[in-house]
C-alpha positions in Angstrom: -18.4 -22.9 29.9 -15.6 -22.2 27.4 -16.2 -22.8 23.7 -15.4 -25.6 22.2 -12.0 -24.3 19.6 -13.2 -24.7 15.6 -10.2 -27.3 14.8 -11.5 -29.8 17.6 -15.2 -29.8 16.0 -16.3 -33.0 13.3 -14.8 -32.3 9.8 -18.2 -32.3 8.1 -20.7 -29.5 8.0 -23.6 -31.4 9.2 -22.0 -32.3 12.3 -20.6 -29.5 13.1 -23.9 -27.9 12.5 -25.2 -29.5 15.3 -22.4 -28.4 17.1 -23.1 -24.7 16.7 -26.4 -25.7 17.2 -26.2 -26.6 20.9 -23.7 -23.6 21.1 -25.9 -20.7 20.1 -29.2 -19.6 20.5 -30.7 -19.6 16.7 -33.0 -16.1 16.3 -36.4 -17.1 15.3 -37.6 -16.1 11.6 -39.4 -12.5 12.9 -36.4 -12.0 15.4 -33.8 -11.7 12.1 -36.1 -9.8 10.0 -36.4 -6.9 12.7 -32.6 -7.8 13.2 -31.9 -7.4 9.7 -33.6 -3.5 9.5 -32.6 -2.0 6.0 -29.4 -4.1 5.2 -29.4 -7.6 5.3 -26.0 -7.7 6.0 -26.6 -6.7 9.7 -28.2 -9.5 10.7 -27.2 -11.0 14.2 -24.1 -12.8 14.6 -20.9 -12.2 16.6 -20.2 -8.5 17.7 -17.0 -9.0 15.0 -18.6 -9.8 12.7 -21.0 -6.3 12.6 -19.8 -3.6 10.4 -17.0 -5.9 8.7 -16.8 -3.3 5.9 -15.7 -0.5 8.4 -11.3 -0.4 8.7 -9.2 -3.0 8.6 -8.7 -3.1 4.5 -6.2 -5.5 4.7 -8.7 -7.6 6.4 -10.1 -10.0 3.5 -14.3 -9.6 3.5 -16.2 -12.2 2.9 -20.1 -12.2 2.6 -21.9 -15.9 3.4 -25.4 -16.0 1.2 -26.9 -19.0 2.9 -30.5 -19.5 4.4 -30.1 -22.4 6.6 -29.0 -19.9 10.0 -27.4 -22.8 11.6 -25.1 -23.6 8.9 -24.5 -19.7 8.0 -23.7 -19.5 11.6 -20.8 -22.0 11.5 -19.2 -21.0 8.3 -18.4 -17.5 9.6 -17.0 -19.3 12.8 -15.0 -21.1 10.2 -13.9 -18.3 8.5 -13.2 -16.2 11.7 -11.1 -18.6 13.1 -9.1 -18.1 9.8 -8.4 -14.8 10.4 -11.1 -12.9 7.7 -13.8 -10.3 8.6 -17.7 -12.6 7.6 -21.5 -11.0 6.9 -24.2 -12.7 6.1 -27.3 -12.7 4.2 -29.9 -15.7 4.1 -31.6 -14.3 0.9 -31.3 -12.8 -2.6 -32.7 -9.5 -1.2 -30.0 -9.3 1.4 -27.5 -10.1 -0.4 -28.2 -7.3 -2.9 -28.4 -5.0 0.2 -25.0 -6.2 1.4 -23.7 -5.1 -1.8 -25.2 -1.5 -2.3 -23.1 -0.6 1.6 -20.3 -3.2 1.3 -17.9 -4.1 -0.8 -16.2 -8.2 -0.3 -13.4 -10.1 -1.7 -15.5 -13.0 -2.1 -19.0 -14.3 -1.5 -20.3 -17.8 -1.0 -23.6 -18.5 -2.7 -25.9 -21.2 -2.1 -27.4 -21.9 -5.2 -31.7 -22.7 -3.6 -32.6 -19.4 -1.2 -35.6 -18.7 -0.7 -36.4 -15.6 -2.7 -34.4 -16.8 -5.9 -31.3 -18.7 -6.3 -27.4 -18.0 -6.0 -26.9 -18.0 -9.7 -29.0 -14.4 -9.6 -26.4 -12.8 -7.1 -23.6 -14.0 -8.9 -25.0 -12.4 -12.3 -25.6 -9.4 -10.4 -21.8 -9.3 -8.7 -20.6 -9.9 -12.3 -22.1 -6.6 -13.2 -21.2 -4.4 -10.5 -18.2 -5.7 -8.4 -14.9 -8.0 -9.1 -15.8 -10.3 -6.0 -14.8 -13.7 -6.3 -17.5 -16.3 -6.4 -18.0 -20.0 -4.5 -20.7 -21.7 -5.1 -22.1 -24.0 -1.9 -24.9 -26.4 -3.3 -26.1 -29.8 -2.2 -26.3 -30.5 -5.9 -23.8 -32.1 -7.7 -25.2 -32.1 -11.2 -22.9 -31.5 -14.1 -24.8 -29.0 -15.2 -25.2 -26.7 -11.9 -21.7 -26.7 -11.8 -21.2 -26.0 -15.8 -23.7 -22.9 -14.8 -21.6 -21.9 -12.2 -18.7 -21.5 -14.0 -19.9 -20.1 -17.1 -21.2 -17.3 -14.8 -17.7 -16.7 -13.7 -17.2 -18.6 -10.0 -13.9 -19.5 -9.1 -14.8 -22.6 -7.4 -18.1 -25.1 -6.6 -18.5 -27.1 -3.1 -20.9 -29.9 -3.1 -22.6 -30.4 0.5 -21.3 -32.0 2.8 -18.0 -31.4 2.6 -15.4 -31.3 4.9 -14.3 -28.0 6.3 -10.8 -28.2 6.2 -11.8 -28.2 2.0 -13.5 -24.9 2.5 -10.6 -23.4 4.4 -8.3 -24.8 1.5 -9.9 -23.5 -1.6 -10.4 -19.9 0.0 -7.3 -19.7 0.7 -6.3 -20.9 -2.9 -8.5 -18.5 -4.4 -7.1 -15.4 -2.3 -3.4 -16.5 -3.6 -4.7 -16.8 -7.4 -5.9 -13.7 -7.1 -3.1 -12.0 -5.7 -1.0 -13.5 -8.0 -3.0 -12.2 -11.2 -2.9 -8.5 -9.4 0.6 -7.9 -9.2 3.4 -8.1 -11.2 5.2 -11.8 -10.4 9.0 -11.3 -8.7 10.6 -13.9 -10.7 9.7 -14.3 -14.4 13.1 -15.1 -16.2 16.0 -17.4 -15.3 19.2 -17.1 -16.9 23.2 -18.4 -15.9 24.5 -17.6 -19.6 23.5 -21.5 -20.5 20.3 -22.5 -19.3 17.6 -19.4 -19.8 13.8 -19.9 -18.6 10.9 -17.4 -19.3 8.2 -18.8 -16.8 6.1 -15.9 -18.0 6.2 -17.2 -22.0 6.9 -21.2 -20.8 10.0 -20.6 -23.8 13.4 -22.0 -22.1 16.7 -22.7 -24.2 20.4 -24.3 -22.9 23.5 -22.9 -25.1 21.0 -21.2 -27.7 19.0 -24.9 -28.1 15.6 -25.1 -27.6 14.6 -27.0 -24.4 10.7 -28.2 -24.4 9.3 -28.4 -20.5 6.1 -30.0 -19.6 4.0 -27.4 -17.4 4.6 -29.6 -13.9 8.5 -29.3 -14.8 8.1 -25.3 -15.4 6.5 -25.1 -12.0 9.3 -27.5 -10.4 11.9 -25.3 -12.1 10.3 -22.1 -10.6 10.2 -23.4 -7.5 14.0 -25.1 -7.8 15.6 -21.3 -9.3 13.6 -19.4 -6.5 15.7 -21.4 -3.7 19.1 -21.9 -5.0 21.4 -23.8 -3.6 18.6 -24.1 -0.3 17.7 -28.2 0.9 13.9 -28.8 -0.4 12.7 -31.7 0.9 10.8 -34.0 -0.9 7.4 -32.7 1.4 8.4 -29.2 0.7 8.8 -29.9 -3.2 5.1 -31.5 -3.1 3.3 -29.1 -0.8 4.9 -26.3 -3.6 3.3 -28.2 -6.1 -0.4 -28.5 -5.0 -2.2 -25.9 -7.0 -5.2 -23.5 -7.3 -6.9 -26.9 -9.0 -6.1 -29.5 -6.1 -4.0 -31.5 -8.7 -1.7 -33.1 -6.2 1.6 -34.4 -7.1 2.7 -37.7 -6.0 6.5 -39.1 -4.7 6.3 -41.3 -8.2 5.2 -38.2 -10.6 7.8 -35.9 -8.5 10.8 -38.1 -9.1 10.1 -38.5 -12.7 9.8 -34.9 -13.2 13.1 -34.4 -11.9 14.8 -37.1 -13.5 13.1 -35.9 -17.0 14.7 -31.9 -16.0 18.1 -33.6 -15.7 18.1 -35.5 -19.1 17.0 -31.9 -20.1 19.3 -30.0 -18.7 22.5 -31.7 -17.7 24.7 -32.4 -20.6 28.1 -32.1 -20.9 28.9 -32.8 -17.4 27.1 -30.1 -15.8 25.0 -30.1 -13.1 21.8 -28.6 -12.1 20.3 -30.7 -9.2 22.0 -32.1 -7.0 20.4 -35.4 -4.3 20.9 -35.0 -0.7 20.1 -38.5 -0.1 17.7 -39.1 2.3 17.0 -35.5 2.8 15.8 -34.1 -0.9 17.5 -31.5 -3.5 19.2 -28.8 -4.0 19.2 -26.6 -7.1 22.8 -26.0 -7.5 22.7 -24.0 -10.9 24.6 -25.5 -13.7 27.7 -26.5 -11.5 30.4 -28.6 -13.6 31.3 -32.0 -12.3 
C-alpha cells in the first residue's frame, strides 16, 4: 500500500497524528531506550533520517525535542517532505546527547518532557551552540511565551496548529537568518535625485529630506530591486509578508504606494508607473 503524500493529510497535528498513527508501528517505551543506546539522537525513525549530521552541509538539520513518539514521528515526516535532514529526542537527556555529536540549525522544543522542560535545552543551546530555537507547547500563557523569548527563541507555536504554519515560520526563520549572515546585495538606491539607504532607513530627493514609513522602505526595496519589471499586485503582497506574519492587505498596499508617489513625484517626474489591471512597474524617476 503506497503512503499516503504529507500535503493530502488533515492540516492539524492531532489529526494527522492519528494518521501516522495507523501508518507506522510506534516502538514501545523499552524498544526506544535499547534503540536509543548512548545518543538519543539515534532513536528509530526513517533510515534518512539516521546520521543526519554525516554530509550534506548544505542540508539544513533540524533536531525535534518532543516526547509524544507519535507526534515527533509526524513532524520529521513534515520536515522531510520539505526537503531538511530531522533527529529526534523525546527527553532533556537526549537532547543534550544530540548536541555533544551533532550540530543543528534549529531545534524544536516542547516546553513539558518528561525529565525537565524545553526551557532547560534552550538555556543550554544558548551556551554552547548558535541554533535557532521554536518552542512547541500546548500552553498559550503570556508568560510561557515571554519566557521563551527572553531565553532567545525565534518563534513559539501553541498546539494544535496547523502544519502548513510550521512549514511557514521555518522557513521564515532559515531566511532571517541568512539574511543577518551575509552581507545584503542591495543596500543604497540612487538616480542622481531620489537616493535611499535601506541599510540606515535615511532617503533624500534633490538634497531634501524624504521621511518613509518602514512598510514604504520595504515596498521601495522591493520596487528598485525589479526595475522597470510588471509586479503584480499578489507578487507586491506575497514580498511583503515578513519574518512576523504581519500581512499586508490590497487597502494598506495601495495606500502605501499612493503615499511614495506624493513622496517622490514632484515636478512631473515619475517613479511608478499603473499597468491597469495588471499592477506596477518601477520605472525610476522618468519625466512626463
Amino acid at each position: 500500500m503506497n503512503a499516503m503524500p504529507i500535503e493530502d493529510m488533515s492540516t492539524t497535528y492531532l489529526e494527522h497524528s492519528m494518521v501516522i498513527h495507523n501508518r507506522f508501528e510506534i516502538p514501545k517505551t523499552e524498544d526506544r531506550e535499547m534503540q536509543a543506546g548512548s545518543s538519543g539522537c539515534d532513536l528509530k525513525k526513517p533510515e534518512s533520517f539516521r546520521n543526519c549530521h554525516k554530509g550534506d552541509d548544505d542540508v539544513k538539520r533540524i533536531l525535534i525535542v518532543e516526547d509524544d513518539m507519535t507526534m515527533n514521528k509526524m513532524l520529521a515526516d513534515i520536515l522531510h517532505a520539505e526537503g531538511y535532514k530531522a533527529a529526534s529526542a523525546h527527553t532533556v537527556a537526549e537532547a543534550q546527547q544530540c548536541f555533544q555529536s551533532a550540530s543543528y540549525d534549529l531545534a524544536i522544543l516542547d516546553i513539558n518532557l518528561p525529565d525537565g522542560s524545553g526551557y532547560e535545552i534552550c538555556k543550554m543551546i544558548r551556551k554552547k551552540a548558535s541554533t535557532a530555537v521554536i518552542f512547541l507547547t500546548a500552553n498559550d500563557l503570556e508568560q510561557d511565551m515571554i519566557k521563551g523569548y527572553e531565553l532567545g527563541a525565534a518563534d513559539y507555536i501553541t498546539k494544535p496548529f496547523p502544519n502548513s504554519v510550521l512549514r511557514h515560520k521555518i522557513k521564515a526563520i532559515f531566511s532571517m537568518l541568512e539574511s543577518a549572515g551575509k552581507e545584503p546585495p542591495h543596500k543604497v538606491y540612487d538616480d542622481g535625485q531620489l537616493m535611499i539607504d535601506f541599510s540606515s532607513m535615511q532617503s533624500t530627493l534633490n538634497g531634501n529630506e524624504v521621511v518613509f514609513a518602514p512598510l514604504e522602505y520595504r515596498m521601495l526595496e522591493v520596487f528598485t530591486k525589479n526595475r522597470k519589471i510588471l509586479l503584480t499586485r499578489q507578487k507586491l503582497l506575497e514580498s511583503l509578508w515578513d519574518s512576523q506574519e504581519n500581512y499586508v492587505d490590497e487597502h494598506t498596499l495601495t495606500a502605501a504606494i499612493s503615499r511614495i508617489r506624493g513622496k517622490i513625484e514632484k515636478e512631473g517626474t515619475k517613479y511608478i508607473r499603473t499597468v491597469y489591471g495588471m499592477g506596477y512597474m518601477f520605472i525610476g524617476g522618468k519625466a512626463t
